[in-house]
N, C-alpha and C positions, 0 to 999 in steps of 0.2 A: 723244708720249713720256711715260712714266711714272717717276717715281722712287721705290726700294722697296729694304725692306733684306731681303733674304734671304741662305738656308746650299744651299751647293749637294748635294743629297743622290745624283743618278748622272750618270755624264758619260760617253758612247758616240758610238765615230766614226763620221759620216755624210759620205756617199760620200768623196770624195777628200782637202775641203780641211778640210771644217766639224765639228759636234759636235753633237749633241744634249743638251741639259743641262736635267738637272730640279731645280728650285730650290724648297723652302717658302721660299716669301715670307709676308710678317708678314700684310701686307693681301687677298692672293687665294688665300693656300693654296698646295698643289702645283700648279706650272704647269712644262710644258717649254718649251725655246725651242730654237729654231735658233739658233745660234754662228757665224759663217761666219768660214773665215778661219784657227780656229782649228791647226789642224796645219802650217801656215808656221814657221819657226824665226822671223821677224820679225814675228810676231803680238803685238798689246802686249794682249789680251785671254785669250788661251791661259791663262798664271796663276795667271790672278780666275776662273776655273770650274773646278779642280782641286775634285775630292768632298773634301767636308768644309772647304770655303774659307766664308768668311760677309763679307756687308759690303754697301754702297750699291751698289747697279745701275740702272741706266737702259736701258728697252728698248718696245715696245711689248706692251701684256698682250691678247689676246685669249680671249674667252669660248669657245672651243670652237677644236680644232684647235691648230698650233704657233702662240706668240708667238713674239715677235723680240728678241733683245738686243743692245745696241749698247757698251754701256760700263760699267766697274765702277770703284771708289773707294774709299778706306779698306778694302782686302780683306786680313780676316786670315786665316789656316789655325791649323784644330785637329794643329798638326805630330805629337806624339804618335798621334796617333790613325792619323793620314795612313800612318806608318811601321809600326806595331804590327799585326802580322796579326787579333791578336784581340781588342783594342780595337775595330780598322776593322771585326771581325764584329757585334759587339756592337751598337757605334753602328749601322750598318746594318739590323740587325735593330729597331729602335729608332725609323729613319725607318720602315721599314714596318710595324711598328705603330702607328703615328700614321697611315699613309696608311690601311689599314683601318678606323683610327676614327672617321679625320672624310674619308674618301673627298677628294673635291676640291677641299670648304667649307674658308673663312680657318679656321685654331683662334684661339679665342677666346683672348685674352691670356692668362690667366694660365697658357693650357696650352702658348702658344709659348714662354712664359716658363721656363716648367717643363722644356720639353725642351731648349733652351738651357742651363739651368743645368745639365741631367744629362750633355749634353755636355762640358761645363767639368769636372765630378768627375770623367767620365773622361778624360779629358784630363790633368786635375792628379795621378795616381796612386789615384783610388780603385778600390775594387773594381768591377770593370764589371758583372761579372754581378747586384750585388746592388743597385746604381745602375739597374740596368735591370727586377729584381724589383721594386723597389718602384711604379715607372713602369707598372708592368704590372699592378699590385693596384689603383694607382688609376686604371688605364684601361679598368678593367672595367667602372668605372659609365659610361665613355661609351659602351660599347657594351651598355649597357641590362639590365645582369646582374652588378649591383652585391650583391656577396654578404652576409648579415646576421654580421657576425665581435662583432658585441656581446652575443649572449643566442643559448642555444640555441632554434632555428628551430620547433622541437617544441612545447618547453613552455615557453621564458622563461627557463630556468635561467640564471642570471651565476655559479655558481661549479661548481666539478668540474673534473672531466677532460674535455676533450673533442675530437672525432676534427672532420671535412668532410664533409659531404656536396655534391655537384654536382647531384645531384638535386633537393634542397630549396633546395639556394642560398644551404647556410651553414655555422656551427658546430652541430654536435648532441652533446648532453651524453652521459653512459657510462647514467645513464637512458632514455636511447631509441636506441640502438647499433642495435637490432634495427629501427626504422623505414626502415634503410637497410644493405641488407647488402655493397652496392655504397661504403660509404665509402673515405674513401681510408685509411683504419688507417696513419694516422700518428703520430708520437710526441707527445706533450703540449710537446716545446720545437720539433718544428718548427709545431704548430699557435700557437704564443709569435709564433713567428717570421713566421707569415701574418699576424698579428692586428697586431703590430707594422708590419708594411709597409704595412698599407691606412689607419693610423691616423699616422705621421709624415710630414714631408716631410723633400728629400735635406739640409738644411741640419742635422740631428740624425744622419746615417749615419757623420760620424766617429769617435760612442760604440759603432758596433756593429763587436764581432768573431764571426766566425762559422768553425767548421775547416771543412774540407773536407770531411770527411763531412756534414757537415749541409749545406752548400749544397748537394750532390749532391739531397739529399731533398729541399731547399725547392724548386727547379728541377724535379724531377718533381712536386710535388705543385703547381705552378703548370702545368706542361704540360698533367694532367688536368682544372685547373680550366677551363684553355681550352681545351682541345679539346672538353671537358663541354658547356660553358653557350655558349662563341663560336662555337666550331663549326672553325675554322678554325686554320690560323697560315700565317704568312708561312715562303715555299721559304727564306728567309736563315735558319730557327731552325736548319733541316739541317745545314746549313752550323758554326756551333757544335759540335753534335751528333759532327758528323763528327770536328770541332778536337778536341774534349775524348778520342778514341780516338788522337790522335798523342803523348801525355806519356805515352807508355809507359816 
């Protein structure tokens, strides 16, 4: 038996009685487990695997295939989150960018630490989407396409105007415009605004306000920058995507 503190990120019912539950634990990373049991009204475990619960567990961890869980302790829930359709998208979309960038390796502390606490901002009222923009500028260098937001990528320039290139993998000055005709022609405050998220952590996001127009822009010019250089994104960004066409 192992003892380990993990957040439960999905939870899916298997065959009649039981659950399947995927939990980032601190120490193995993403691992699933079998749950038995769980769907009984008398299940004293059903609870403590609710998505977005966090806390001590004890169970057997196995290297390949399902582990086993037997028992959980101290479990608390991100309640907020649980109830909020598009908090719960956010967060969601949040676990699986994490799962894409460390696949099924532990994350290294400070980065379990880091999505913990981004959990907590949204939880406590902060903005999710911009809580999770920043999560997302600095999850670029873990997946190996850490973009240059300090000096234009061209020539070095530190002052001007300047636009993004995905191509070259940074800022480029209104001097070299033309080295990329593919930029994303964005405004000088939403390039503020990129530059600012790769360069803070979430503990400074209660200084920043931003309207609605611009996070539309900062939000697309994040989606090019991954779909650009990562190549990919997680089916849960749709999902968002879709939310943000029902505030009609």
């Amino acid at each position: 038996m192992t003892n380990f503190f993990g957040i439960v990120v999905r939870r899916q019912r298997y065959k009649e009685r039981d659950a399947l539950v995927t939990i980032l634990t601190k120490e193995y990373g993403f691992k699933t487990f079998l749950v038995r049991g769980t769907q009984g009204s008398k299940s004293k475990i059903s609870g403590s695997v609710i998505t977005f619960s966090y806390g001590n567990y004890t169970g057997v961890i196995k290297d390949e295939g399902l582990s086993y869980l037997n028992s959980a302790s101290d479990v608390k829930q991100f309640d907020e989150i649980i109830k909020d359709i598009e908090l719960n998208a956010y967060a969601t979309f949040l676990f699986d960018l994490f799962h894409n960038a460390f696949i099924d390796d532990p994350l290294p502390d400070e980065w379990y630490r880091g999505l913990f606490k981004a959990l907590l901002y949204i939880e406590n009222g902060f903005d999710a989407q911009i809580v999770v923009n920043i999560m997302q500028m600095h999850l670029l260098q873990v997946f190996g396409v850490a973009p240059n937001m300090d000096s234009c990528v061209v020539g070095g320039e530190t002052e001007g105007r300047f636009d993004f290139s995905v191509v070259l993998g940074g800022i480029i000055c209104s001097k070299h415009f033309d080295s990329d005709i593919h930029r994303l022609h964005i405004s000088e405050r939403i390039v503020y605004f990129l530059r600012l998220f790769t360069k803070i952590n979430l503990d400074q996001i209660g200084k920043i306000e931003i309207k609605d127009n611009n996070k539309d822009m900062i939000q697309h010019a994040i989606d090019s920058i991954y779909e650009g250089s990562v190549g990919y994104y997680p089916k849960s960004k749709k999902f968002i995507d879709d939310m943000k066409t029902w505030h009609i």
